[in-house]
C-alpha positions in Angstrom: -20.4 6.7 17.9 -17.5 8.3 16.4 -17.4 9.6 12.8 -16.0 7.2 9.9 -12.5 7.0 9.3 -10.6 8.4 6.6 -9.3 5.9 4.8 -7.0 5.8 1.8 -5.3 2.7 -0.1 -2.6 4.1 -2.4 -1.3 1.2 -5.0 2.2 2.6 -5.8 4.0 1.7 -8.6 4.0 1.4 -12.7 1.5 -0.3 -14.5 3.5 -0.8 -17.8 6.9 -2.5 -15.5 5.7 -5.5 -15.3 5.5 -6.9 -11.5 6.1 -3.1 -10.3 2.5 -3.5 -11.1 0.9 -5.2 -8.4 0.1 -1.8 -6.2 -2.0 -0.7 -8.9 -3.4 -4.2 -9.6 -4.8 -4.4 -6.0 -6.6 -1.2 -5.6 -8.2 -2.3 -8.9 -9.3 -5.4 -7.4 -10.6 -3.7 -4.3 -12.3 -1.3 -6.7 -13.9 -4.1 -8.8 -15.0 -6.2 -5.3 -16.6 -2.8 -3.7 -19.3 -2.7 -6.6 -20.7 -5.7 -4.9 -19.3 -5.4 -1.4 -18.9 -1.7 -0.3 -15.7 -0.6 1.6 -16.1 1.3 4.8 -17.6 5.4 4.4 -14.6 7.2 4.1 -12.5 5.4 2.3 -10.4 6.0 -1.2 -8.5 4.1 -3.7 -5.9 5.7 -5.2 -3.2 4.7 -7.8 0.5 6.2 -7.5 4.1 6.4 -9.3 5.6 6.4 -5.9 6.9 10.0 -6.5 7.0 11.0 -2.5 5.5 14.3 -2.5 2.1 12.1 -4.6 2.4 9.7 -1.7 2.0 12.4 1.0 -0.9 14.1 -0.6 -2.8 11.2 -0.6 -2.5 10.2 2.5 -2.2 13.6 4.7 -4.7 13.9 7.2 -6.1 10.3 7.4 -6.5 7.9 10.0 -5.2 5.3 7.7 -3.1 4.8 5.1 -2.1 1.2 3.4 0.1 1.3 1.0 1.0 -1.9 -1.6 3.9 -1.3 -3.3 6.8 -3.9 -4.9 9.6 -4.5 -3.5 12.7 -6.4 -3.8 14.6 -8.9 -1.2 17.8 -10.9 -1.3 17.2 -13.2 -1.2 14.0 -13.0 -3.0 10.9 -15.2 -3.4 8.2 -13.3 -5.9 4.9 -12.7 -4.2 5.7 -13.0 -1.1 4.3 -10.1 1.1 5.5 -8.5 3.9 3.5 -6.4 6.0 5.3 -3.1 7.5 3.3 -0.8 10.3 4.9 2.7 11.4 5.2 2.7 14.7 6.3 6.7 15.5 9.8 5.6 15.1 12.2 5.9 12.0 11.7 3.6 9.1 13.4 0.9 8.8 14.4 -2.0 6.4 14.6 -4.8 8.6 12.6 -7.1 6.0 15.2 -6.8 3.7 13.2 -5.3 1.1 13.2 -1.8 -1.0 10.8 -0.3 -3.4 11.0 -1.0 -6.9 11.6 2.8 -7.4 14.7 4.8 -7.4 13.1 6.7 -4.3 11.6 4.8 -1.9 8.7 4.8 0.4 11.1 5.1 3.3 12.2 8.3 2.1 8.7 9.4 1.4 7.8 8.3 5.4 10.4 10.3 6.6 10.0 13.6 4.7 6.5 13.4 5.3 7.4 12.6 9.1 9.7 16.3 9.0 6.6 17.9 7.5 4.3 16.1 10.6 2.3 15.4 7.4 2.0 11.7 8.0 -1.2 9.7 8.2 -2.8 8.7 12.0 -1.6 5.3 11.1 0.4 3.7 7.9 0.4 -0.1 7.0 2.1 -0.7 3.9 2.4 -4.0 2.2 5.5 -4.9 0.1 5.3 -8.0 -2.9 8.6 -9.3 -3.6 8.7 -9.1 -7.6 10.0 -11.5 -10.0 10.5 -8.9 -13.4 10.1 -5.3 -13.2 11.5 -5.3 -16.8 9.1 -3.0 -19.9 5.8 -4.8 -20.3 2.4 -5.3 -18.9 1.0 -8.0 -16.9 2.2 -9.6 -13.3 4.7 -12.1 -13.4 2.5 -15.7 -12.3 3.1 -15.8 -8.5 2.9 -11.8 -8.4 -0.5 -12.4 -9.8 -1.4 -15.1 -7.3 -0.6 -12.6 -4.6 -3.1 -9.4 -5.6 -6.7 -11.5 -4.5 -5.4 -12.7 -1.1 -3.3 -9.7 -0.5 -7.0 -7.6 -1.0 -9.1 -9.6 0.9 -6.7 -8.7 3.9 -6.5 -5.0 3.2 -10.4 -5.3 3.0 -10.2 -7.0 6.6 -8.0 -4.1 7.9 -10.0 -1.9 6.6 -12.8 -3.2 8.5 -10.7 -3.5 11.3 -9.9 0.1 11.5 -13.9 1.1 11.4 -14.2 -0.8 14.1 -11.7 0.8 16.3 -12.6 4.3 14.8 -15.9 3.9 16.3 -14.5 2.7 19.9 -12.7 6.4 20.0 
């Protein structure tokens, strides 16, 4: 059997911006759910501004990275998540969406990608925001989106154990 995966969840973003938010809310719900149901060995949470060079620290040298960060679309429809996987090629924007931050994750992928200091494998999941304005607390169907959005990092989470251990 191989050894356990490391694993890090990164929620990017600024607690005190309203829906820019919801990275950090997630990881907090994943926090509060592994008391009672433990994520796989190997794995961190970690919160984030987004800054690029944070964002590659935390996830050099793991199998997995998931990222949750906010985004924006036009057009736009707040809470809805889109679900992004690197595949070895450049990033793209195809979704429509961008971060919620002046630099963007895609520029974080790609100097981390001229470094060859990106994770095995990166998933990051994007929530369209409704107010990113000064203030605390998720906009209503931003908060609808953080309990469903981590019961499916949790599954691939334990989907990645799984395929860890077939190695």
């Amino acid at each position: 059997m191989g050894s356990a995966a490391r694993i890090t969840v990164i929620g990017v973003g600024n607690e005190y911006r309203r829906d820019d938010g919801v990275g950090w809310a997630v990881v907090t719900r994943l926090m509060a759910d592994a008391r009672h149901r433990p994520l796989p060995g190997g794995t961190a949470l970690r919160v984030c501004d987004g800054d690029p060079a944070r964002l590659i620290a935390l996830w050099e040298g793991t199998d997995l990275a998931v990222v949750v960060d906010a985004a924006h679309a036009h057009p736009g429809r707040p809470g809805r998540v889109h679900r992004l996987e690197l595949d070895g090629g450049p990033w793209s924007r195809t979704s429509g969406t961008t971060s919620s931050h002046g630099l963007g994750l895609g520029e974080a992928v790609e100097l981390a990608r001229a470094l060859d200091r990106l994770p095995g494998r990166l998933v990051v999941y994007a929530v369209e925001g409704a107010d990113t304005g000064p203030g605390t607390g998720l906009s209503e169907p931003v908060a609808a989106a953080v309990d469903p959005l981590a019961r499916r990092i949790r599954s691939d989470l334990a989907w990645c154990r799984q395929d860890t251990a077939t190695r």
